[in-house]
Structure formats: structure tokens, C-alpha cells
CHARMM-style PDB file with segment names, atoms N, HN, CA, C and O in Angstrom:
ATOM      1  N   UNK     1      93.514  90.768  98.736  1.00  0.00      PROA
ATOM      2  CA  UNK     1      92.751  90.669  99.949  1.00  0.00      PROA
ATOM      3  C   UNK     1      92.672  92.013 100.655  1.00  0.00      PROA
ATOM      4  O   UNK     1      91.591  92.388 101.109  1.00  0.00      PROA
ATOM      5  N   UNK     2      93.603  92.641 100.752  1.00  0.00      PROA
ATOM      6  HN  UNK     2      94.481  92.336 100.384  1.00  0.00      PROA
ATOM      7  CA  UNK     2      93.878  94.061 101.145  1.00  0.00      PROA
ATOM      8  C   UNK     2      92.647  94.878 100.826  1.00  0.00      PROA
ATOM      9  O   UNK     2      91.800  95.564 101.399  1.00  0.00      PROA
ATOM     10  N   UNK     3      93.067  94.343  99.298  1.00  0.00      PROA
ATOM     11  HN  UNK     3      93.754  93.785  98.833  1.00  0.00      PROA
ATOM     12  CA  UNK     3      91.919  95.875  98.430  1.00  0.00      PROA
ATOM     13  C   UNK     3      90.313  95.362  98.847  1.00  0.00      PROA
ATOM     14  O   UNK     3      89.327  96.074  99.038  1.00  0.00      PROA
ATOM     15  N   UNK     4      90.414  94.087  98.904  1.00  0.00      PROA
ATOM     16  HN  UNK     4      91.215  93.508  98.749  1.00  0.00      PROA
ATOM     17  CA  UNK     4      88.863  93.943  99.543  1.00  0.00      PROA
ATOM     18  C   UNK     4      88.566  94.477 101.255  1.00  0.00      PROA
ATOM     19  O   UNK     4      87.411  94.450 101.679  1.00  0.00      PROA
ATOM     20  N   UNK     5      89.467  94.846 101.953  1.00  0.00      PROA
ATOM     21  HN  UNK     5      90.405  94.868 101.608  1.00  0.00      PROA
ATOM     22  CA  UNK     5      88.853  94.909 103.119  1.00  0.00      PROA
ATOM     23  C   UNK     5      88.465  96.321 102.854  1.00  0.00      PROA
ATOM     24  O   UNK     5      87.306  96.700 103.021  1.00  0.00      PROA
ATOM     25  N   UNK     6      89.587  97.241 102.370  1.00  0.00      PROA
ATOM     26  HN  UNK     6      90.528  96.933 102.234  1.00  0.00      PROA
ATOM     27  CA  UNK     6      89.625  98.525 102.036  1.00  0.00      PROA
ATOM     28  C   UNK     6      88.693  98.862 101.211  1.00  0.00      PROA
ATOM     29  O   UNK     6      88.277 100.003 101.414  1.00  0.00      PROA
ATOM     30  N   UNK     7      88.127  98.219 100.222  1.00  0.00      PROA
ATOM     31  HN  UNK     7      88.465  97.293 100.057  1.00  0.00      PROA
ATOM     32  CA  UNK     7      86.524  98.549  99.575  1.00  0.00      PROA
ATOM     33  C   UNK     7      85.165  98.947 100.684  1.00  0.00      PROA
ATOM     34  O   UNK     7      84.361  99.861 100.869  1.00  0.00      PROA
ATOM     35  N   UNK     8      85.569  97.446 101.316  1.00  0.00      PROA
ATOM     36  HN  UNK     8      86.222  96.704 101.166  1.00  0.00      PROA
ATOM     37  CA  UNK     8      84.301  97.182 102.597  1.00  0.00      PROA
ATOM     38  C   UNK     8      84.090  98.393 103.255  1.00  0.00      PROA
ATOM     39  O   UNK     8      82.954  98.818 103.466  1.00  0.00      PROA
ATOM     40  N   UNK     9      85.261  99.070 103.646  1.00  0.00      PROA
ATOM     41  HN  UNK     9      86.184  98.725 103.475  1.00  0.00      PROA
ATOM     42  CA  UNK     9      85.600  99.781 104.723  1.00  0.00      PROA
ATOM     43  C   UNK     9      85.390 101.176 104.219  1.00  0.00      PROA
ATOM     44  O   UNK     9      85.079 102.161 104.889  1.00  0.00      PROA
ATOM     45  N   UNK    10      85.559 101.119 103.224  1.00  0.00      PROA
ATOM     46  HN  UNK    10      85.811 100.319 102.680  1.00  0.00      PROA
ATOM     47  CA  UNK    10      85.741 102.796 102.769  1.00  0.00      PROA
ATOM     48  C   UNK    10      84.067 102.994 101.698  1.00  0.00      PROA
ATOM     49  O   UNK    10      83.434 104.002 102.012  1.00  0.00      PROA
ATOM     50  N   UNK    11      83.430 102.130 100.565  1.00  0.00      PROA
ATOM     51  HN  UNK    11      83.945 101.312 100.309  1.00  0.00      PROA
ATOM     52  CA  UNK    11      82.312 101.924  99.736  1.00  0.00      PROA
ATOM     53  C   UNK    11      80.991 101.102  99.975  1.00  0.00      PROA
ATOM     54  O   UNK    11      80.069 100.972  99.171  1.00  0.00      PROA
ATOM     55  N   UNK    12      81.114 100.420 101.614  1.00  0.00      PROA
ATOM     56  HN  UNK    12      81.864 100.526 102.268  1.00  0.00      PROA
ATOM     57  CA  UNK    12      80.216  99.599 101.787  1.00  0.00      PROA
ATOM     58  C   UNK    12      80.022 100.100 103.555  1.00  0.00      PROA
ATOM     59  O   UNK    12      79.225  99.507 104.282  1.00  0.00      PROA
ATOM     60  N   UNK    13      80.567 100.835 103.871  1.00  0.00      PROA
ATOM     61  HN  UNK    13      81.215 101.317 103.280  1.00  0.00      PROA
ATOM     62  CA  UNK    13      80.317 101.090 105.756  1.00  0.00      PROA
ATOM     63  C   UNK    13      80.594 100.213 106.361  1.00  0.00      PROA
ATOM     64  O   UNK    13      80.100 100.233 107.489  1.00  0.00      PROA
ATOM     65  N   UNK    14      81.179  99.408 106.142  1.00  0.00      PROA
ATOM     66  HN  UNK    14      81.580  99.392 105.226  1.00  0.00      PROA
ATOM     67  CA  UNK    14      82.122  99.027 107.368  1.00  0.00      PROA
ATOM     68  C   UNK    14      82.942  99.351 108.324  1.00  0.00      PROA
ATOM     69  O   UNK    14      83.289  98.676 109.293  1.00  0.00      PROA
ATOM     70  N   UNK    15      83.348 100.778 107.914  1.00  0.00      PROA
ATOM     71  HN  UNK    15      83.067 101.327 107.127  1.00  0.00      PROA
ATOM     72  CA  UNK    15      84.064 101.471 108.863  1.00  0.00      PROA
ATOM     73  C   UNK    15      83.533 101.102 110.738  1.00  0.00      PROA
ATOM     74  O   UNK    15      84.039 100.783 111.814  1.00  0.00      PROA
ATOM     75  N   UNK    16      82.260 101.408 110.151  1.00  0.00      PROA
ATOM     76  HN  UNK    16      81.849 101.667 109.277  1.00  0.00      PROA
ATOM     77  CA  UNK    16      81.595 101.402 111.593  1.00  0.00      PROA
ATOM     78  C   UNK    16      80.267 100.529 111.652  1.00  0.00      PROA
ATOM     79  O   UNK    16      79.517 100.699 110.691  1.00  0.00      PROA
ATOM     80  N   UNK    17      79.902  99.730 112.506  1.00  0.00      PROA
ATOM     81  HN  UNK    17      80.512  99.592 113.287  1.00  0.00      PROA
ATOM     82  CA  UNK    17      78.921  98.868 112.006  1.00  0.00      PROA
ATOM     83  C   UNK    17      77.639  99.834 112.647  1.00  0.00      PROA
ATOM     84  O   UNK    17      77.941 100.752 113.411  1.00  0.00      PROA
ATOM     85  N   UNK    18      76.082  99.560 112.269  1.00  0.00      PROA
ATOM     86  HN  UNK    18      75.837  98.815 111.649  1.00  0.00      PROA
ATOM     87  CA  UNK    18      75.226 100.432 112.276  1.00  0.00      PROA
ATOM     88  C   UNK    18      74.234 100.034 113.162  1.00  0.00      PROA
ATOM     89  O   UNK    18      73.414 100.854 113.574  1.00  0.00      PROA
ATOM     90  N   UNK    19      74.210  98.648 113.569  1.00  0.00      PROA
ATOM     91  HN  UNK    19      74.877  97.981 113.235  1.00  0.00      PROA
ATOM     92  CA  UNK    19      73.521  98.079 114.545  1.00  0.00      PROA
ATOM     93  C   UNK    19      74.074  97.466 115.928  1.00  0.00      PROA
ATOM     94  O   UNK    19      75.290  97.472 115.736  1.00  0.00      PROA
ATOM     95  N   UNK    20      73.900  97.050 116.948  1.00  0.00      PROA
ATOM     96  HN  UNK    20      72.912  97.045 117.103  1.00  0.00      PROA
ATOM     97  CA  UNK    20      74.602  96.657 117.938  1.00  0.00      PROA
ATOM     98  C   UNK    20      74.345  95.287 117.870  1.00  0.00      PROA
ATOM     99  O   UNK    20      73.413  94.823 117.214  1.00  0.00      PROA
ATOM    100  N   UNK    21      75.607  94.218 118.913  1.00  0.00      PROA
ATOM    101  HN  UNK    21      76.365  94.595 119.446  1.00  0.00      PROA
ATOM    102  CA  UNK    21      75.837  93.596 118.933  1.00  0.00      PROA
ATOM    103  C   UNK    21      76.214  92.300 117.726  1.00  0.00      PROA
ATOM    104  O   UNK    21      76.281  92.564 116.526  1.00  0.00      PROA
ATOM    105  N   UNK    22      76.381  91.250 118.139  1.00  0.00      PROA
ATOM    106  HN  UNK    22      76.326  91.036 119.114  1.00  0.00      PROA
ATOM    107  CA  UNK    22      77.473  90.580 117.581  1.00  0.00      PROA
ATOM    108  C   UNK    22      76.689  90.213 116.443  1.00  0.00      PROA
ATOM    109  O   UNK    22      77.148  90.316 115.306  1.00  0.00      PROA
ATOM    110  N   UNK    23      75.308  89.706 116.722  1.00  0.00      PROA
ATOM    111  HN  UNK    23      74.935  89.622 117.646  1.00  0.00      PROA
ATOM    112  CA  UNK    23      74.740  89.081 115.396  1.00  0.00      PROA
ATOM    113  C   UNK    23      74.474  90.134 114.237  1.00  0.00      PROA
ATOM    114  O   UNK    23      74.694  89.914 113.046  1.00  0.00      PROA
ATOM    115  N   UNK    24      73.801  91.697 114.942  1.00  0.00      PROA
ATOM    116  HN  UNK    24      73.622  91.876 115.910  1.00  0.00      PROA
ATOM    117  CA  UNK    24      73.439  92.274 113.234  1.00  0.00      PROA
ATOM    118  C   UNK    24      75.014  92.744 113.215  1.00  0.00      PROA
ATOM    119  O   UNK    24      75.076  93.484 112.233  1.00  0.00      PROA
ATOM    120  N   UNK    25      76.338  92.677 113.826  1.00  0.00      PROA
ATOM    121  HN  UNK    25      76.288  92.076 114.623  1.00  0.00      PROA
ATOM    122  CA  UNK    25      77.542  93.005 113.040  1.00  0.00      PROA
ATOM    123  C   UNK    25      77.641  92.278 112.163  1.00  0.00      PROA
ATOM    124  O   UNK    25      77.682  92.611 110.979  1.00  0.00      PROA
ATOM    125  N   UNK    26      77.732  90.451 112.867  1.00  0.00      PROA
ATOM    126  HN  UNK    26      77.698  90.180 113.829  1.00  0.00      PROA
ATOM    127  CA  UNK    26      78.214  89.327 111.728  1.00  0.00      PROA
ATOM    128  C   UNK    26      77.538  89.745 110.521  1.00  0.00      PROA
ATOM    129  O   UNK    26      78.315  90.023 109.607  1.00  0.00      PROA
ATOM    130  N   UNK    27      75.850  89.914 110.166  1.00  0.00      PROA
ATOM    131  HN  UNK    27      75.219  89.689 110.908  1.00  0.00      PROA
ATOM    132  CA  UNK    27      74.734  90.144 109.471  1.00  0.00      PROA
ATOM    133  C   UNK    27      75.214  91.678 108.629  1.00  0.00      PROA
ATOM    134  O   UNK    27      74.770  91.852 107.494  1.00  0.00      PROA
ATOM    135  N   UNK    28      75.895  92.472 109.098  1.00  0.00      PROA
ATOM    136  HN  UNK    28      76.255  92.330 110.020  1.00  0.00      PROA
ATOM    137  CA  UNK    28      75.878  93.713 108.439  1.00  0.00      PROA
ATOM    138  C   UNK    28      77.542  93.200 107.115  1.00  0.00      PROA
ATOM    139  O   UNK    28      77.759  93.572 105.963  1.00  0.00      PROA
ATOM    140  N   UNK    29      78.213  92.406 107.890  1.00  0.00      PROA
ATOM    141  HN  UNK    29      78.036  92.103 108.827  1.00  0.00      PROA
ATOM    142  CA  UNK    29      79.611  91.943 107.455  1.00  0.00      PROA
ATOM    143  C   UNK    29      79.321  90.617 105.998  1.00  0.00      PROA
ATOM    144  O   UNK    29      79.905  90.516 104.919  1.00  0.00      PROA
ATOM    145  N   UNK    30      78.000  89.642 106.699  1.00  0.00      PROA
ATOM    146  HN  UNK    30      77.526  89.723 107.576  1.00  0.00      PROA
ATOM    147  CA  UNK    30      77.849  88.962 105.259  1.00  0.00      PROA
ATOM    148  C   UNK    30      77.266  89.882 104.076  1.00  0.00      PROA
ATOM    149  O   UNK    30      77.530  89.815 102.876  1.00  0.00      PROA
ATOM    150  N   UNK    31      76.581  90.578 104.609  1.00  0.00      PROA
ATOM    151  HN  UNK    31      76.366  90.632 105.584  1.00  0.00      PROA
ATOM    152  CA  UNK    31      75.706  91.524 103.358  1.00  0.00      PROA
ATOM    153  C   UNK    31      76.711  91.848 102.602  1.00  0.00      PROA
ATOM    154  O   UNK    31      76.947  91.368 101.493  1.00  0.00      PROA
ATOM    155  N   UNK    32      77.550  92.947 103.358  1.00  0.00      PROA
ATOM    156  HN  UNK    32      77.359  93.338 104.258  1.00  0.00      PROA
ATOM    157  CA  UNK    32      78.860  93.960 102.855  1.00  0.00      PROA
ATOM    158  C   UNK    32      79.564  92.443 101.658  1.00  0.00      PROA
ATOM    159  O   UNK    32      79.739  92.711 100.470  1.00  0.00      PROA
ATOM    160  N   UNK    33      79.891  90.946 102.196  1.00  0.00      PROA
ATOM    161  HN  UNK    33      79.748  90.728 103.161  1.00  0.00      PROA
ATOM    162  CA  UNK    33      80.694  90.701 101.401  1.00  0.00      PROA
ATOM    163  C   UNK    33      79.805  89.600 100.613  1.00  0.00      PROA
ATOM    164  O   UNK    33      80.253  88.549 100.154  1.00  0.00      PROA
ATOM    165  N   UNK    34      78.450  90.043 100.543  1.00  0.00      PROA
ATOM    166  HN  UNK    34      78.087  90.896 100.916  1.00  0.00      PROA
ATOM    167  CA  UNK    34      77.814  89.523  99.437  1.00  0.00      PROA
ATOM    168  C   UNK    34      77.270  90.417  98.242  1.00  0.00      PROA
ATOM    169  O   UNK    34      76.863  89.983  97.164  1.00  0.00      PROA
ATOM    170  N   UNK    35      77.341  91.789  98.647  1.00  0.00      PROA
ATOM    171  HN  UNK    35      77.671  92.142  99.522  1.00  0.00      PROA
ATOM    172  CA  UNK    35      77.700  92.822  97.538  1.00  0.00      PROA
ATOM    173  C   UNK    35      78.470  92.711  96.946  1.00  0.00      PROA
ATOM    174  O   UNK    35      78.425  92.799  95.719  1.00  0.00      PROA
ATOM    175  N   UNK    36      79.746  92.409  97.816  1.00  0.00      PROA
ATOM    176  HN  UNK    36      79.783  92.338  98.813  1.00  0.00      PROA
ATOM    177  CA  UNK    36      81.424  92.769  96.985  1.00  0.00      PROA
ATOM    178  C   UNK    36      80.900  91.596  96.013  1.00  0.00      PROA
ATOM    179  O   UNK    36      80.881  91.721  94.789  1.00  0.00      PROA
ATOM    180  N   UNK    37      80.390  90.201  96.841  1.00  0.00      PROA
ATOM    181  HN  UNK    37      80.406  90.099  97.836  1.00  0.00      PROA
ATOM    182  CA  UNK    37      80.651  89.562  95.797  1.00  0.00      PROA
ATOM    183  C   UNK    37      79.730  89.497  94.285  1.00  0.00      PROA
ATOM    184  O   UNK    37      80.140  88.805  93.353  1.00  0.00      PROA
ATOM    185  N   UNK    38      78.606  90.206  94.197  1.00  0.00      PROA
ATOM    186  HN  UNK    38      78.273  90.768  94.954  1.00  0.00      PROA
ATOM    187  CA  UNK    38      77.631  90.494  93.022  1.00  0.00      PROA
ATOM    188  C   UNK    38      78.248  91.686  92.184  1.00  0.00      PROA
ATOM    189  O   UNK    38      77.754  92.163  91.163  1.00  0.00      PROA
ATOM    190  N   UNK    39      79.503  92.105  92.848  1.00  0.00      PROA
ATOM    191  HN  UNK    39      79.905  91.718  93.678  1.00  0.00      PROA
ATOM    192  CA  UNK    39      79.298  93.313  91.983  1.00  0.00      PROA
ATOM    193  C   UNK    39      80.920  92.730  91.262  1.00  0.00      PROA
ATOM    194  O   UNK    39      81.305  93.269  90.224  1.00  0.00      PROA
ATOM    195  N   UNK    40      81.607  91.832  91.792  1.00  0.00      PROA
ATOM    196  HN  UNK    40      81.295  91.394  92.635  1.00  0.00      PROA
ATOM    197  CA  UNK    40      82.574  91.124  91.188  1.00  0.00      PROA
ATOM    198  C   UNK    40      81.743  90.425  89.816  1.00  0.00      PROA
ATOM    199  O   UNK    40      82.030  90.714  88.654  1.00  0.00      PROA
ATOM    200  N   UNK    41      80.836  89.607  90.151  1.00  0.00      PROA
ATOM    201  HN  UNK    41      80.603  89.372  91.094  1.00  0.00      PROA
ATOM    202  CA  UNK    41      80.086  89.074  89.405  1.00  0.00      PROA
ATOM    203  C   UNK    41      79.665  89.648  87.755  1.00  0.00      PROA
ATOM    204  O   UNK    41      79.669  89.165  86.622  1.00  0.00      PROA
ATOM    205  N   UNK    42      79.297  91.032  88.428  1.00  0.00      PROA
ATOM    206  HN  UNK    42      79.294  91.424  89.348  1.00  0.00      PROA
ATOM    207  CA  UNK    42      78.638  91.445  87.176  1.00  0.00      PROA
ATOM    208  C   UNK    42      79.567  92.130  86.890  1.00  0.00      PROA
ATOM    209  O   UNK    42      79.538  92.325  85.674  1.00  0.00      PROA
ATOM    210  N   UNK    43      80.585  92.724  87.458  1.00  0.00      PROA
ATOM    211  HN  UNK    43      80.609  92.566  88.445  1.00  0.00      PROA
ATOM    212  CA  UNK    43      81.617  93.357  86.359  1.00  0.00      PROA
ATOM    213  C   UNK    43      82.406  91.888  84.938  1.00  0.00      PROA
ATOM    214  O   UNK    43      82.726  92.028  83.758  1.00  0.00      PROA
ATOM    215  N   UNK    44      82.433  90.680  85.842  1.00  0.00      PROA
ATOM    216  HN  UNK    44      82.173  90.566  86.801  1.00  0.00      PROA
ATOM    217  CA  UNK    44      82.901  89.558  85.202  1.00  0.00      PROA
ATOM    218  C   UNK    44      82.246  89.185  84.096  1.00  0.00      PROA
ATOM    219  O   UNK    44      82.791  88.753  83.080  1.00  0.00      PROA
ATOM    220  N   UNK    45      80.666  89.393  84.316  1.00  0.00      PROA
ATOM    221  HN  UNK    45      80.223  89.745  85.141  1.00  0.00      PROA
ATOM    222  CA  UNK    45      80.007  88.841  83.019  1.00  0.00      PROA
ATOM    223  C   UNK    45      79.897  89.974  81.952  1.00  0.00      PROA
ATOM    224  O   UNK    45      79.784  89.783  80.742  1.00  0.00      PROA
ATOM    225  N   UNK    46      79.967  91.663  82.831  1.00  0.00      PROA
ATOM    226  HN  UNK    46      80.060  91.818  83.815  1.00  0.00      PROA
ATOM    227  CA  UNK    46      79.986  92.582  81.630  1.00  0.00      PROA
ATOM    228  C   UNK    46      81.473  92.611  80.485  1.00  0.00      PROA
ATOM    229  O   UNK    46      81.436  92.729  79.260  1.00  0.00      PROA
ATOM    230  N   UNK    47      82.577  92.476  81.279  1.00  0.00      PROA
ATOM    231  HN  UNK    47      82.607  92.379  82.274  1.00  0.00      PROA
ATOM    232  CA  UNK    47      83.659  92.524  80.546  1.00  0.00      PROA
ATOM    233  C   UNK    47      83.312  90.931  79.549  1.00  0.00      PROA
ATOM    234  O   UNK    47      83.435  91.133  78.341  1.00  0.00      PROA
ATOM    235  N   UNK    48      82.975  89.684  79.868  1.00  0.00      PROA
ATOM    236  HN  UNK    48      82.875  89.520  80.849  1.00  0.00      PROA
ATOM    237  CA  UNK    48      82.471  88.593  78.987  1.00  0.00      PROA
ATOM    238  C   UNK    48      82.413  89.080  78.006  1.00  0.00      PROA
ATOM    239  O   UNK    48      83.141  89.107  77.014  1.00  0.00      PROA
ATOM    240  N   UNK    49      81.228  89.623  78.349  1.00  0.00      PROA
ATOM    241  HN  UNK    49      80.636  89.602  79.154  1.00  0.00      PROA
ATOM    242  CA  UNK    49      80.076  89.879  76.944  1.00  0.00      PROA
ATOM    243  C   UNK    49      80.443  90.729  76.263  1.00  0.00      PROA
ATOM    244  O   UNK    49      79.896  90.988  75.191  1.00  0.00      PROA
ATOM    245  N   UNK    50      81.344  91.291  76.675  1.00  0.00      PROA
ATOM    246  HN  UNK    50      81.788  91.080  77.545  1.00  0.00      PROA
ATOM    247  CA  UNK    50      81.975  92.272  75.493  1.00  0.00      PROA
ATOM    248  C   UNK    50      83.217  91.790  75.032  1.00  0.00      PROA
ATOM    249  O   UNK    50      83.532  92.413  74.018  1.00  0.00      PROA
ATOM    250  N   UNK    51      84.190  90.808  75.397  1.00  0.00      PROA
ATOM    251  HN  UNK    51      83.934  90.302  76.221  1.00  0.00      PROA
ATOM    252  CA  UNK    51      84.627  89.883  74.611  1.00  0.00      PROA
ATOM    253  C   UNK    51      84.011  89.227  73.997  1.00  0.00      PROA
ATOM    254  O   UNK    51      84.450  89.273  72.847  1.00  0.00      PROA
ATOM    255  N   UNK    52      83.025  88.461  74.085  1.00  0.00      PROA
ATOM    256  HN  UNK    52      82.669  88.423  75.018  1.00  0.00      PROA
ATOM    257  CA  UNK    52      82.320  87.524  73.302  1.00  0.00      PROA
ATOM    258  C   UNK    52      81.878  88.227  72.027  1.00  0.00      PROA
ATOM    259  O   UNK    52      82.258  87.681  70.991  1.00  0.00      PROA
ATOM    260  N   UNK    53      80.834  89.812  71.846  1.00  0.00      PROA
ATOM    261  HN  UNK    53      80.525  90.256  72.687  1.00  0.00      PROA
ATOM    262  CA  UNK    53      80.527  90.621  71.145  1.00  0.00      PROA
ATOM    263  C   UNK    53      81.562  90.776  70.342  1.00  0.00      PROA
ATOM    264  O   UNK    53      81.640  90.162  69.278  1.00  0.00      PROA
ATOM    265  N   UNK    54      82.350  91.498  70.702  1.00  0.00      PROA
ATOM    266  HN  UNK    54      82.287  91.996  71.567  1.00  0.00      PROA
ATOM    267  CA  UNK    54      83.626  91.752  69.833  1.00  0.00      PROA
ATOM    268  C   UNK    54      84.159  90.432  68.612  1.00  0.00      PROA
ATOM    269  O   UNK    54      84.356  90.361  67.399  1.00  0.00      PROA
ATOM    270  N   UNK    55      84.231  89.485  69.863  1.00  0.00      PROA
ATOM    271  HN  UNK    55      84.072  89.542  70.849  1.00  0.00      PROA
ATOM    272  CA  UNK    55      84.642  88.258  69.092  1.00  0.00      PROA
ATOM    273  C   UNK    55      83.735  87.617  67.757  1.00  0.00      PROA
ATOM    274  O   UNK    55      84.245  87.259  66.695  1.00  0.00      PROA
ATOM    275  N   UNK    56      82.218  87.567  68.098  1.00  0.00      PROA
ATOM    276  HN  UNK    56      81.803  87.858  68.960  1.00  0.00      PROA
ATOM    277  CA  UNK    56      81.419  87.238  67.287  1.00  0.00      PROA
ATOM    278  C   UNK    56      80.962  88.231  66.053  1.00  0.00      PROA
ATOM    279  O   UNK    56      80.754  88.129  64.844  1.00  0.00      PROA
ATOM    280  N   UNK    57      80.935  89.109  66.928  1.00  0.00      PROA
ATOM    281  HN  UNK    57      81.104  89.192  67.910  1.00  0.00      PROA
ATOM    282  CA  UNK    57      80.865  90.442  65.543  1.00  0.00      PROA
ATOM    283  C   UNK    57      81.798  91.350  65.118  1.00  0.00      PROA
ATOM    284  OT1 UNK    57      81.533  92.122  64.197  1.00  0.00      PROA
TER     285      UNK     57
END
């Protein structure tokens, strides 16, 4: 959980939010952790597929 805030914060700008008030913060904060979560995603299906590859061929 750590290493995710510390991603946000340090690879996604969270440090500082870029718009004012509460809604484009909340709005800048789902984006940030709907990146983290696509890029979890596709690292998950790239490492897959290269088990699967390996495995099949």
C-alpha cells in the first residue's frame, strides 16, 4: 500500500494537485488510481503471455 501511494506521488503528480477545489482533486486522485490500476493490468497480462508462450512453445 505504501509503494502505491509513493508511485502516485512521485510518477503520477500527486504530489500536488493541479486544479482547485475538492471535486477536480477527488477527479485528479480517481484518474491517478485508475492508471495505477491499467498499468498493473497490463504488466499482469504481459508477464501471462510470456508464461503461456514459453509454456506452449
Amino acid at each position: 500500500m505504501e509503494r502505491s501511494f509513493a508511485d502516485s506521488k512521485e510518477l503520477h503528480g500527486l504530489r500536488y494537485c493541479r486544479l482547485r477545489g475538492l471535486k477536480n482533486a477527488s477527479e485528479q486522485a480517481l484518474l491517478t488510481a485508475a492508471v495505477q490500476n491499467i498499468k498493473k493490468i497490463a504488466t499482469h497480462l504481459a508477464r501471462l503471455e510470456k508464461v503461456c508462450c514459453n509454456y506452449l512453445g
